[in-house]
C-alpha positions as CSV (number, residue, x, y, z in Angstrom):
1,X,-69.0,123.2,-143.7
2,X,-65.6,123.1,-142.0
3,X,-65.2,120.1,-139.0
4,X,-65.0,121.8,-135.6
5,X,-61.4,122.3,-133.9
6,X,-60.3,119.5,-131.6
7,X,-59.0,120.7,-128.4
8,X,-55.3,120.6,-127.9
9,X,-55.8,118.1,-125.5
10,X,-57.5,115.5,-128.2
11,X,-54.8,116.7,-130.6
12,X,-51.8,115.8,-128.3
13,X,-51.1,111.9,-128.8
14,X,-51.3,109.4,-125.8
15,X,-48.0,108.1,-126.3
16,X,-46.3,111.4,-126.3
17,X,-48.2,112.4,-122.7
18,X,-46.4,109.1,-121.7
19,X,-42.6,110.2,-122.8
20,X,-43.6,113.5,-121.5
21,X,-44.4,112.5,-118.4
22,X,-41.2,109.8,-118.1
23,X,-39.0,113.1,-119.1
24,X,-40.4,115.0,-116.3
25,X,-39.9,112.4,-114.3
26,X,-36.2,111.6,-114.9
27,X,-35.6,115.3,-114.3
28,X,-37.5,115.6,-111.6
29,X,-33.8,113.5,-109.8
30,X,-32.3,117.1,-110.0
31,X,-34.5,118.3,-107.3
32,X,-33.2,118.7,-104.2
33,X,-29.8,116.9,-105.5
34,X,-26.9,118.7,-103.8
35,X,-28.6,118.4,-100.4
36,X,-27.4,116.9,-97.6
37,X,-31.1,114.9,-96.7
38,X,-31.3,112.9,-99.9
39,X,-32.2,109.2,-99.8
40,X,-28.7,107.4,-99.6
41,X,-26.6,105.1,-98.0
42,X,-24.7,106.5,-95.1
43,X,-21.1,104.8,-96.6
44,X,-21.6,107.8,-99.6
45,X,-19.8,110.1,-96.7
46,X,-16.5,107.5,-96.5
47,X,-16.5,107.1,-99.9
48,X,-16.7,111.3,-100.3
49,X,-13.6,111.3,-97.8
50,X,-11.6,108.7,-99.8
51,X,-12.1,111.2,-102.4
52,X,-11.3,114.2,-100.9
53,X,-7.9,112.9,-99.5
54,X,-7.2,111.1,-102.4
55,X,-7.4,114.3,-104.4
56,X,-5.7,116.6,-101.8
57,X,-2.5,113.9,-102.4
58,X,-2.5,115.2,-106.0
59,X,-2.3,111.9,-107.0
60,X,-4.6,108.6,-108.8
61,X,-3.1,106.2,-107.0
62,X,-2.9,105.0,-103.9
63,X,-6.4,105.8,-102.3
64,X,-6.1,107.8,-99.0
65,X,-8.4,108.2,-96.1
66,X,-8.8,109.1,-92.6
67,X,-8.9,105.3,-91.5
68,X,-6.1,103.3,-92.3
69,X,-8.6,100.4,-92.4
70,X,-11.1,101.5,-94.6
71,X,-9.0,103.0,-97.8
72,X,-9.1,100.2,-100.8
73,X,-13.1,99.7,-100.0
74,X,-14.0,99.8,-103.8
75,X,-12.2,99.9,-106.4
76,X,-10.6,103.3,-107.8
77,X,-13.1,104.0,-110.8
78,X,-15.9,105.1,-108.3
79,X,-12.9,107.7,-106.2
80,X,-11.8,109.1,-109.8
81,X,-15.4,109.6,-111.0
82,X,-15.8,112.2,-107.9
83,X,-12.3,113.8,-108.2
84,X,-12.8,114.5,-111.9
85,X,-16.2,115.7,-111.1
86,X,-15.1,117.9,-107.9
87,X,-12.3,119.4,-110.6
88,X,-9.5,117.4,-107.9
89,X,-11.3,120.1,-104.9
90,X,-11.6,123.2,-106.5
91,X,-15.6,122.7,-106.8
92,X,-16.5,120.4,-104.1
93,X,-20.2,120.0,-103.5
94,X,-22.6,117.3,-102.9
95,X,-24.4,118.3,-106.8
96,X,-21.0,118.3,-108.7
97,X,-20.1,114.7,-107.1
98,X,-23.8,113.4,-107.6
99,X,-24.4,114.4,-111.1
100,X,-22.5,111.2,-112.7
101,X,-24.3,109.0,-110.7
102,X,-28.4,111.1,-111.9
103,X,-26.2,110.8,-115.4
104,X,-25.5,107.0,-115.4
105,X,-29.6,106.3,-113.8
106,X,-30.6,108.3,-116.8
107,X,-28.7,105.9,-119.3
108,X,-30.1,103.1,-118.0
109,X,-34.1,104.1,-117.7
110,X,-33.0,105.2,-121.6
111,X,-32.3,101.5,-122.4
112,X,-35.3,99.9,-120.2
113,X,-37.6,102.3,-121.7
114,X,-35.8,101.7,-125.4
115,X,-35.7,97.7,-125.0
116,X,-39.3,97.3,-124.0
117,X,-40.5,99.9,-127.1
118,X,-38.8,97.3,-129.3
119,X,-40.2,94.1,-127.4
120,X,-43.6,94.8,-127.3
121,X,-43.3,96.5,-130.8
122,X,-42.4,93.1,-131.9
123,X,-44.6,91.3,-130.3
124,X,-47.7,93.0,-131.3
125,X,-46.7,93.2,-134.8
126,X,-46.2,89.5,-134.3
127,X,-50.1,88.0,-133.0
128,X,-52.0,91.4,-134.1
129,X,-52.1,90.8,-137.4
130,X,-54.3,93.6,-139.4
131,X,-56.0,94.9,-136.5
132,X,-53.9,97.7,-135.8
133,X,-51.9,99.7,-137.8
134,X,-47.8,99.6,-137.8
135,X,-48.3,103.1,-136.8
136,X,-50.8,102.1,-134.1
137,X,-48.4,99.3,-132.7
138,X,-45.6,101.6,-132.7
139,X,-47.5,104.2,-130.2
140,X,-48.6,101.6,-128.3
141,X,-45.1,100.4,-127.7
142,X,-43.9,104.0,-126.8
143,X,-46.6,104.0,-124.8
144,X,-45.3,100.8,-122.9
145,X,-41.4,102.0,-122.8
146,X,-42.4,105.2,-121.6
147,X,-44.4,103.1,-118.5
148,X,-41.3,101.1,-118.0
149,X,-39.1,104.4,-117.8
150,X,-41.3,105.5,-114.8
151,X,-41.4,102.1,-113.2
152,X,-37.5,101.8,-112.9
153,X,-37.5,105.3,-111.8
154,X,-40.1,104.6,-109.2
155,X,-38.4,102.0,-107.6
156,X,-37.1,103.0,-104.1
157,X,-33.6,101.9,-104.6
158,X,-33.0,103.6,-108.1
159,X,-34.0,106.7,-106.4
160,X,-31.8,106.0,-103.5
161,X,-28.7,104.5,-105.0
162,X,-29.0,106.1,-108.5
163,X,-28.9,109.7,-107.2
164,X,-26.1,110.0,-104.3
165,X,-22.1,110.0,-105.3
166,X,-22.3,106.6,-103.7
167,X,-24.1,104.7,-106.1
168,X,-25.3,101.2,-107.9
169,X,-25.7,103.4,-111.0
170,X,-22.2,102.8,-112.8
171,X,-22.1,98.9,-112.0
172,X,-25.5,98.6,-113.3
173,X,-25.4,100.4,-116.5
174,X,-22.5,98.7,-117.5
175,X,-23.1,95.3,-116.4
176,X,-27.2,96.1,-117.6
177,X,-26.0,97.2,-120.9
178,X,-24.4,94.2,-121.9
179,X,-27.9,92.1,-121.5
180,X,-29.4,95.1,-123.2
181,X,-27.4,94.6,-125.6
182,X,-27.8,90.6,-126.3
183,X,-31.6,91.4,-125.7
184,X,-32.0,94.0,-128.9
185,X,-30.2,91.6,-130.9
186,X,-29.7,88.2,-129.7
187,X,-29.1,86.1,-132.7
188,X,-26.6,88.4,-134.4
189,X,-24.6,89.3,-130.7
190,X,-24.8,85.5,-129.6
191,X,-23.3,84.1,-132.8
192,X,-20.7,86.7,-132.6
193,X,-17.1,85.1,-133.0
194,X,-15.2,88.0,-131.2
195,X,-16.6,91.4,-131.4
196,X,-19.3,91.0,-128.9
197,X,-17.5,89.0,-126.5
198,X,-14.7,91.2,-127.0
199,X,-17.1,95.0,-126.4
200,X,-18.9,92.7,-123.7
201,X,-15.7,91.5,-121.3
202,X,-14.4,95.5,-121.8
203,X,-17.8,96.2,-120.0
204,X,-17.9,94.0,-117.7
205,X,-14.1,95.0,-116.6
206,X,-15.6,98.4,-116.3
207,X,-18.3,98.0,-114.1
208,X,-15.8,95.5,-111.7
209,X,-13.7,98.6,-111.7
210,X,-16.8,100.4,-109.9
211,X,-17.8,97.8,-107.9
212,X,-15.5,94.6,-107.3
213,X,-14.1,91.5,-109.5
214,X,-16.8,89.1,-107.9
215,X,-19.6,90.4,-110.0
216,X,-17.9,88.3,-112.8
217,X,-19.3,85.3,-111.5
218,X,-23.2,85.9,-111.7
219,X,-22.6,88.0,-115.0
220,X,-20.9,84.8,-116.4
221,X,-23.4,82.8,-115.2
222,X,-26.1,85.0,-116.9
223,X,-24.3,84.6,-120.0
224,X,-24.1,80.9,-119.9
225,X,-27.4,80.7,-119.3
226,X,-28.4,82.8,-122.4
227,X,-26.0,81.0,-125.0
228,X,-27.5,77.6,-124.0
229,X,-31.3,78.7,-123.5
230,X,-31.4,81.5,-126.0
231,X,-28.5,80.9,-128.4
232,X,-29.0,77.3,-128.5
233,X,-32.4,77.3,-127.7
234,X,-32.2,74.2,-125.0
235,X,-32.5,73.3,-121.3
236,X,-29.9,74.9,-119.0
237,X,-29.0,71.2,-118.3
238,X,-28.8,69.9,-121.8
239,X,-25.3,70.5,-122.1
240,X,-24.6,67.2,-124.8
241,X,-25.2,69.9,-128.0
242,X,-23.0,71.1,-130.6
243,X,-21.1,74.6,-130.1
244,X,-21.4,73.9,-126.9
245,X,-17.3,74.4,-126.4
246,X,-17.3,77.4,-128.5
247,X,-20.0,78.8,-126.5
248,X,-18.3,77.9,-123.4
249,X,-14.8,79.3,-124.7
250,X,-16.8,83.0,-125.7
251,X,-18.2,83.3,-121.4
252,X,-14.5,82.0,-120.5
253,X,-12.9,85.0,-122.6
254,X,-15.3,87.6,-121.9
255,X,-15.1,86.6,-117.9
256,X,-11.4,86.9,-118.1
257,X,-11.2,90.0,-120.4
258,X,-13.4,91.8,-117.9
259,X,-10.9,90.2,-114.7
260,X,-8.0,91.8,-116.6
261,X,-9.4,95.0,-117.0
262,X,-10.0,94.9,-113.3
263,X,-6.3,94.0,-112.4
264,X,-5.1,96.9,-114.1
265,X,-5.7,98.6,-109.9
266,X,-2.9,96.0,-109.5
267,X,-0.6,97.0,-112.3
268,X,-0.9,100.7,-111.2
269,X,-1.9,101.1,-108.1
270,X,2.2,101.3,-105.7
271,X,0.8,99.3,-102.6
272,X,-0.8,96.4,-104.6
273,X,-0.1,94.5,-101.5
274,X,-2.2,96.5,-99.5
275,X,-5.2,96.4,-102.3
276,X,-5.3,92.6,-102.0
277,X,-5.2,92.6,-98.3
278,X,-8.2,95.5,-98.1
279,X,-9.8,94.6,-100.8
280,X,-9.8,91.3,-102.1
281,X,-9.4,89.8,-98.3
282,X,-11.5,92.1,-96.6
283,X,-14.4,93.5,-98.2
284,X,-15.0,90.3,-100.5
285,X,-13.3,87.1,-99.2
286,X,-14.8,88.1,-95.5
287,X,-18.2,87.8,-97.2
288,X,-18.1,84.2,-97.6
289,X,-16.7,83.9,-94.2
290,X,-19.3,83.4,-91.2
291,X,-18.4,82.1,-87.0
292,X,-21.9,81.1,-86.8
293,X,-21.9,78.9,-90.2
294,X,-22.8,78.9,-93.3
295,X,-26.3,77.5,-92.6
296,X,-27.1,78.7,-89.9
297,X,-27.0,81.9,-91.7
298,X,-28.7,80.9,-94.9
299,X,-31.6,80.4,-93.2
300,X,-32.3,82.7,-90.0
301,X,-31.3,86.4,-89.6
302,X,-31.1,89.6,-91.4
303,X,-28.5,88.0,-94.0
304,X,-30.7,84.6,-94.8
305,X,-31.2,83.2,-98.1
306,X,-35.3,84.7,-97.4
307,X,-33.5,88.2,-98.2
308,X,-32.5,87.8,-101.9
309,X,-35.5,85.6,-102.1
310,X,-37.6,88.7,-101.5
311,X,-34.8,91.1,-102.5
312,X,-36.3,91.9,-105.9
313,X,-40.0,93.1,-104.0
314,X,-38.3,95.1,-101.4
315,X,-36.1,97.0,-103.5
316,X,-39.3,98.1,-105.3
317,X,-40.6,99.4,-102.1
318,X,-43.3,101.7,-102.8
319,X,-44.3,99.2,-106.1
320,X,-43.7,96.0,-104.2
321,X,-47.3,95.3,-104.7
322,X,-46.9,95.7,-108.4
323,X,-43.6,94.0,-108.7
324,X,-45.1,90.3,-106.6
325,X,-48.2,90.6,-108.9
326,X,-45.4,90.5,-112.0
327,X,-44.1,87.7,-110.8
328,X,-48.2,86.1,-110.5
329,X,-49.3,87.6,-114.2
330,X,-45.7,85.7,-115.6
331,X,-46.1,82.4,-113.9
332,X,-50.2,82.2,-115.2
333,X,-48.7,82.9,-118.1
334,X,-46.0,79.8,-118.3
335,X,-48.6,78.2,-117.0
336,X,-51.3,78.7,-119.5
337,X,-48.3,78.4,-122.5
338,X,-47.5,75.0,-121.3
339,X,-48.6,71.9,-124.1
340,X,-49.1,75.1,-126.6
341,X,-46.2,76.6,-129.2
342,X,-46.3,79.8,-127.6
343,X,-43.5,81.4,-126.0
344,X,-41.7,84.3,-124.9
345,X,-39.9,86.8,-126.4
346,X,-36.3,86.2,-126.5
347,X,-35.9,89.6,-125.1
348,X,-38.2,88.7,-122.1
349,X,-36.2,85.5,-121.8
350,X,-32.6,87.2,-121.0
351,X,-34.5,89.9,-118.9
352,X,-35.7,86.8,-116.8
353,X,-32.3,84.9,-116.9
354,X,-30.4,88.1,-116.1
355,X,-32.5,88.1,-112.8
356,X,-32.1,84.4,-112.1
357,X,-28.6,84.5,-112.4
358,X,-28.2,87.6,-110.0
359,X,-30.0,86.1,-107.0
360,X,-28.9,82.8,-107.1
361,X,-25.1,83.3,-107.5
362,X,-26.0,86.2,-104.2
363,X,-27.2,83.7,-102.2
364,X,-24.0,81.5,-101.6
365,X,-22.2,84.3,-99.5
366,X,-22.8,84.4,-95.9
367,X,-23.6,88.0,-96.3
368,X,-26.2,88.8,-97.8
369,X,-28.2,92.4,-98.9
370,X,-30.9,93.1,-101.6
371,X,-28.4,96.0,-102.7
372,X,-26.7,93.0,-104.5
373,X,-29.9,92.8,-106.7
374,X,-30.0,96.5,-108.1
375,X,-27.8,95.4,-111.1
376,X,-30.8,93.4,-112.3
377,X,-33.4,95.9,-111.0
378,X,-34.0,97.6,-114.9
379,X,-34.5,93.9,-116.0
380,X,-37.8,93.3,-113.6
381,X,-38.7,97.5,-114.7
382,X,-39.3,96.0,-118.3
383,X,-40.7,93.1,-117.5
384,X,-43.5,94.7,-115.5
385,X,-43.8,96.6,-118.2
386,X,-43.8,93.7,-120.7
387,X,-47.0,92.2,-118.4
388,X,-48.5,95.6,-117.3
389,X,-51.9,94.3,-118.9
390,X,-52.1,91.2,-117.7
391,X,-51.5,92.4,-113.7
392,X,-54.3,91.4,-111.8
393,X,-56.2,94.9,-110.4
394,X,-55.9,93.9,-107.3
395,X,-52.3,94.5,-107.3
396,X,-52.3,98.0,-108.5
397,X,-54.7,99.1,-106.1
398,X,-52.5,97.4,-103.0
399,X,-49.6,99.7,-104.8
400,X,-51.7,103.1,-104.8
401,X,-52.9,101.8,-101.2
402,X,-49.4,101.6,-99.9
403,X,-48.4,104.6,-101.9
404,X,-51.2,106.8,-100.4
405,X,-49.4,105.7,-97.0
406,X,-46.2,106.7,-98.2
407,X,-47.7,109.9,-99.3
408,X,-49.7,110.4,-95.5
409,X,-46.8,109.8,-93.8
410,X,-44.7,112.4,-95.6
411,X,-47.5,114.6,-94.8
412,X,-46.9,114.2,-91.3
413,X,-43.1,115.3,-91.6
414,X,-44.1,118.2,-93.3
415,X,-46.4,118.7,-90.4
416,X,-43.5,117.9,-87.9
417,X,-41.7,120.6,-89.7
418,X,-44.1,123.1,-89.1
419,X,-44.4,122.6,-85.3
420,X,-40.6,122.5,-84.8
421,X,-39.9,125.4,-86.7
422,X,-43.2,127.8,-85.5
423,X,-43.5,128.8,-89.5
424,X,-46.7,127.2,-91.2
425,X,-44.7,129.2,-94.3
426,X,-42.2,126.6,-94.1
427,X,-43.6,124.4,-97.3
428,X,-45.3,126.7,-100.0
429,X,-48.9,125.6,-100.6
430,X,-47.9,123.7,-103.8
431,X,-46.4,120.9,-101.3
432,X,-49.8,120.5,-99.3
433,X,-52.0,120.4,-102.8
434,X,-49.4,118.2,-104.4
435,X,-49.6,115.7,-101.2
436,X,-53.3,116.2,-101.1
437,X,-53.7,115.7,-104.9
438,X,-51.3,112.2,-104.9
439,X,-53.5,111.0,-102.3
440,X,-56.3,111.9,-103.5
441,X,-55.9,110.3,-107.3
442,X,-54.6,107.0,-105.3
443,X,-57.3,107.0,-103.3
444,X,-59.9,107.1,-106.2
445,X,-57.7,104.5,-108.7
446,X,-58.4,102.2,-106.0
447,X,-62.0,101.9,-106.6
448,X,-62.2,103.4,-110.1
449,X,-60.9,101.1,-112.7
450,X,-59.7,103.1,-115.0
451,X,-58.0,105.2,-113.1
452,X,-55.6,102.0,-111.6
453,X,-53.4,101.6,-113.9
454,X,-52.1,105.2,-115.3
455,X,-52.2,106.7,-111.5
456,X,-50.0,103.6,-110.4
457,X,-47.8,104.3,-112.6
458,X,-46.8,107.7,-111.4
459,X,-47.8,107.1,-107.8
460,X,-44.6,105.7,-106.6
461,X,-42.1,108.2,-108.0
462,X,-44.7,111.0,-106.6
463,X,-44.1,109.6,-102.9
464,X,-40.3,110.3,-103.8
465,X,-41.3,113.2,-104.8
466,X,-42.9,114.1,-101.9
467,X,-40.0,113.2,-100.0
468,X,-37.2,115.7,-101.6
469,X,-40.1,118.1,-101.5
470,X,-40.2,118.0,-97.6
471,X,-36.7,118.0,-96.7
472,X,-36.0,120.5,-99.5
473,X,-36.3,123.2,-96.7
474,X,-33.8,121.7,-95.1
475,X,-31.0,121.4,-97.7
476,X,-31.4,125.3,-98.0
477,X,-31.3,128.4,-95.7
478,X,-33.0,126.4,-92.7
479,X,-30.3,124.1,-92.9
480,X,-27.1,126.9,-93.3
481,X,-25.4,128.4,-90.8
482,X,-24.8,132.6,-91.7
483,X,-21.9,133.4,-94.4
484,X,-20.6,135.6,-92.0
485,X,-20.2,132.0,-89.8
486,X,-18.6,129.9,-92.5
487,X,-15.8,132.7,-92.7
488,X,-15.0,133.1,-89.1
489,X,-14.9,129.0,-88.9
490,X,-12.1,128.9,-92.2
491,X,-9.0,127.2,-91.4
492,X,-10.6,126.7,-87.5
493,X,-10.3,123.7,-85.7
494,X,-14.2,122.8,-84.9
495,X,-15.5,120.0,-83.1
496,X,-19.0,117.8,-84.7
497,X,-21.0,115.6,-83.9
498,X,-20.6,111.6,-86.0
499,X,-22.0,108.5,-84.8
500,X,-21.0,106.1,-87.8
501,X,-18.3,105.8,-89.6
502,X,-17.6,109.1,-92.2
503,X,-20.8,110.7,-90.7
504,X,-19.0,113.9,-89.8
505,X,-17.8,114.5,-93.5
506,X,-21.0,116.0,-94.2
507,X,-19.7,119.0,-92.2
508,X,-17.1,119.3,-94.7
509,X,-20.1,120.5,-97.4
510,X,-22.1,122.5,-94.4
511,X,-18.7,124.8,-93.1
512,X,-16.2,124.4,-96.0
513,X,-13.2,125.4,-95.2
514,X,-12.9,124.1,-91.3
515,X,-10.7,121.6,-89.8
516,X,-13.5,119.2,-89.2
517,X,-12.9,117.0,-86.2
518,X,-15.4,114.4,-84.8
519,X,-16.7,113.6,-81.4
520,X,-18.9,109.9,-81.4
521,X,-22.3,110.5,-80.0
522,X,-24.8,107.9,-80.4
523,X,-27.5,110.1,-79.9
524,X,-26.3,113.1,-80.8
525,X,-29.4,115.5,-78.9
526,X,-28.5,113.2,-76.0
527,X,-24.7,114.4,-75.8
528,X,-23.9,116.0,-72.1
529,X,-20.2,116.5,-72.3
530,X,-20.0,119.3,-74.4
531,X,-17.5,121.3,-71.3
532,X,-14.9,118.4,-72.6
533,X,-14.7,118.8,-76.0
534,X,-13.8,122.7,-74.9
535,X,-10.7,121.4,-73.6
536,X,-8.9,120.4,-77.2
537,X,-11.4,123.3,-79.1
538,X,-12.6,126.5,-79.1
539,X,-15.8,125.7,-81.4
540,X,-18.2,122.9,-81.0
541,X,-20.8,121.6,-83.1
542,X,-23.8,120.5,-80.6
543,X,-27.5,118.9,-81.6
544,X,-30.3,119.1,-78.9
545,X,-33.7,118.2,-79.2
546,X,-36.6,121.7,-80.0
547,X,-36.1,124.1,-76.7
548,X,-33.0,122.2,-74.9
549,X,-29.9,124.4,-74.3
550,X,-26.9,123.0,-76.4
551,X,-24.6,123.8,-72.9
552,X,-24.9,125.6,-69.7
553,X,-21.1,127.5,-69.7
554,X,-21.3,128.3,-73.0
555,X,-21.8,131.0,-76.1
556,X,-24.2,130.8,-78.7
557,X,-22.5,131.9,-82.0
558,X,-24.8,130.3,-84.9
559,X,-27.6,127.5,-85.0
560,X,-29.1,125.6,-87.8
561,X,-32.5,123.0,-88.5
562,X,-30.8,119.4,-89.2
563,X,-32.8,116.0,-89.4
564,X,-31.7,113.3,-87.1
565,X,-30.9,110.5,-88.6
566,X,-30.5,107.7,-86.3
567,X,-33.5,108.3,-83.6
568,X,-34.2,105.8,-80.5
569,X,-35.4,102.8,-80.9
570,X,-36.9,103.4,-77.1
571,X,-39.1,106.3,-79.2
572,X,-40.4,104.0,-81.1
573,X,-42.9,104.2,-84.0
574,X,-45.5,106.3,-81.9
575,X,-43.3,109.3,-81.1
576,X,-43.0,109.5,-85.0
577,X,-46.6,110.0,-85.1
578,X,-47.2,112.1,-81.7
579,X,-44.4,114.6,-81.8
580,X,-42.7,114.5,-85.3
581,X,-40.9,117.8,-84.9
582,X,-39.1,116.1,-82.3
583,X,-38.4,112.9,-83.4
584,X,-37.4,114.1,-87.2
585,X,-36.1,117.1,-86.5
586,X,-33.5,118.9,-84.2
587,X,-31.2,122.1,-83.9
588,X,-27.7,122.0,-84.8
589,X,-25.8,125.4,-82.3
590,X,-22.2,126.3,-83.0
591,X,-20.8,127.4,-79.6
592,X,-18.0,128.6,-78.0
593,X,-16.7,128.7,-74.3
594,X,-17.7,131.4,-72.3
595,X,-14.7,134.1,-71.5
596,X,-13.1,133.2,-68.4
């Protein structure tokens, strides 16, 4: 008699469910990509302009903008990545110049998810013994690469900095990749007499060429640290060992290989001069600069040594929980290890000293920012995933806790968006199961055990989610002004709103085609002189709160929905709560003078 049929769900492995869902997940960065409400930074619009201009000059070289102050801000490799991908203007959009940056994220959570198959591979087939199969050991460390994937994907600022043109990607896949690199092979890439440190500096100059020249000094440090405590297999502080100067002369070279390939902006760019002053003066030499002291700094304010201390947590966000209850599982761990001949996987080891290095060389400027972490951010990803089993419960149910927050809250701009724009159509019903679902699964792996783990996993990225999902309607029609608009303003002069720097480039993806010129409002509903800005244009770009007039001696020619995106601190955290569809949301009219 012939076995029964399993279903196909007992056929499909558990391992391939977990690469299936990390695949979905990495795609799910397309959604909502070439809109103008993603999660970014707001500089991503100064940096768009330096492009733009730059390209318009038909030249590489020198970078142009409309500040003469604010032109050699980074270095050219991030300007040239947008030009090539906006084909030099021709195809200017916000998905074109993004797609790199969703391109380089994908790279990396592709090594994190590949270096932690292969350390936990190795590990298990080193202390299991026969109790598991080589084929066994092998799933379980997809299984375990694929978690890792949709940590690093989850964290807040891989979604926010690995998605918009201006990004962290670039810097840290090339800067990542060389650690992922000494970390799949240390003993062969360590003992390497040129050839490592020769791929590695080329790298390194690479990612300075996105970023800036300073990030030599903690990659250098990093690689000290790994030759001595990996390569050499002593103390940081032991430093009386053989090779010791051969070592040293390898970080030297590859530090100054990767320097060189970073002067090459010198060697080409016609206003060097102007690239040391701008650059090399003022965005990086101004850092370690500070009229109140250096420790005064350190430790009070906004820019104190507690930020990088806490930088690695808070750049997790939504899996902040998860990512302090790493930190617990690793020290019990050293702890328990102590007095025995256990230890860590050399792979684990870099991963840790990669992070090390990061924060501590980050902590001797005066200003300070956890963005200066998110080079090292795919290191803590795998080693999350390296301790995933030894994570206290407690800490994955504060995670879904937090992320059934995150998940409310979004919930309540969706809401917001329903009362400001009268249409309960405005979300399809998918969005109000999927919140309701998220919520619901966090809710119940907070008391059911099994349940903890595999929904924390994919609870933070489904709060991202959540979020392109809700502004989604706002990056589309809602958000447009008619085509029959965007012709009539071609080539016209048109007046918009901006209250930080490069904020009114935005307008140059919402009405291509216009001479954009900006007005500063600081609260752009709040703006009364709009019978001014008449005076030097015919067409004005004016926000106002749900139900105010945009003017009083004016035409209406077009409106659209925008979010706001610096509200009143006087509103306060309430007024998010009591009237969302006021305090996220607001309507953008085009007007015109009335005929005298």
């Amino acid at each position: 008699m012939s076995s029964p049929e399993k279903s196909p769900a007992a056929r499909l492995p558990h391992h391939l469910v977990w690469i299936g869902l990390a695949i979905a997940v990495a795609l799910g960065y397309l959604f909502g990509l070439g809109g103008d409400h993603i999660p970014r930074n707001g500089d991503e619009l100064v940096y768009a302009n330096i492009a733009r201009l730059t390209a318009a000059s038909g030249h590489w070289l020198p970078l142009h903008s409309a500040w003469d102050f604010m032109r050699n801000t980074k270095p050219p490799l991030l300007f040239w990545q947008a030009m090539v991908a906006g084909g030099w203007g021709e195809h200017w959009t916000l998905l074109r110049l993004r797609l790199p940056s969703v391109a380089y994220t994908w790279g990396i959570a592709l090594m994190v998810g590949l270096l932690t198959w292969k350390t936990v591979r190795g590990d298990a087939g080193a202390t299991s013994g026969n109790a598991a199969t080589a084929a066994q050991r092998n799933h379980h460390a997809m299984t375990m690469g694929a978690i890792a994937v949709l940590v690093y994907l989850s964290f807040f600022t891989t979604y926010r900095y690995g998605r918009p043109y201006l990004t962290s990607a670039p810097e840290t896949f090339w800067l990542f990749g060389v650690f992922f690199a000494i970390a799949w092979s240390p003993a062969r890439l360590l003992a390497s007499s040129w050839k490592f440190p020769l791929i590695a500096g080329l790298a390194i100059g690479i990612g300075c060429l996105y970023k800036s020249f300073v990030m030599v000094a903690p990659v250098g440090f990093a690689l000290a640290l790994c030759y001595q405590a990996v390569g050499a297999r002593l103390a940081p502080w032991k430093l009386a060992r053989p090779g010791i100067v051969a070592d040293g002369v390898k970080v030297l070279a590859i530090c100054a290989l990767g320097l060189a390939v970073f002067g090459l902006w010198f060697a080409i760019d016609p206003q060097p001069g102007e690239v040391w002053r701008e650059f090399v003066v003022g965005e990086n030499a101004g850092k370690m600069n500070s009229s109140k002291g250096y420790f005064q700094t350190a430790f009070s304010g906004s820019s104190g040594i507690l930020t990088i201390l806490t930088g690695y947590f808070s750049n997790a966000l939504f899996l902040l929980p998860l990512s302090v209850g790493c930190f617990v599982a690793a020290w019990r761990s050293w702890r328990q290890r102590q007095g025995t001949a256990q230890t860590i996987s050399d792979a684990e080891k870099i991963m840790w000293l990669w992070l090390l290095a990061l924060a501590l060389v980050f902590m001797l400027p005066t200003q300070r920012s956890t963005r200066y972490l998110i080079p090292a951010m795919p290191a803590l990803a795998v080693v999350m995933a390296l301790y995933w089993h030894r994570i206290g419960r407690i800490w994955f149910s504060l995670t879904l806790a937090v992320c059934m927050i995150g998940l409310l809250a979004m919930g309540l701009i969706g809401y917001g968006a329903v009362r400001a724009t009268q249409n309960p159509w405005v979300f399809s019903p998918l969005f109000w199961l999927f919140v309701a679902a998220s919520a619901l699964a966090c809710l119940i792996g907070i008391f059911k055990k099994a349940w903890s783990r595999p929904v924390a996993a994919l609870a933070g990225f489904s709060v991202l989610f959540a979020l392109a999902w809700v502004t989604n309607p706002f990056n589309g029609e809602l958000g447009r002004f008619r085509p029959e608009t965007n012709a009539l303003l071609k080539g016209q002069k048109v007046q918009v709103p901006s209250n930080f720097n490069g904020h009114f480039e935005r307008y140059e993806f919402i009405i291509p085609g216009a001479k954009i010129v900006d007005y500063f409002a600081a609260q752009p509903v709040d703006y009364a002189d709009v019978e001014g800005l008449f005076k030097t244009s015919r067409y004005v770009l004016v926000q106002r709160r749900i139900g105010q007039p945009p003017c009083t001696r004016c035409r209406i020619i077009d409106e659209r929905w925008d979010l706001r995106s610096r509200q009143d601190e006087n509103d306060g955290f309430m007024a998010a709560l009591k009237t969302p569809e006021t305090y996220w949301y607001a309507k953008e009219y085009l007007v015109e003078p009335l005929a005298p």
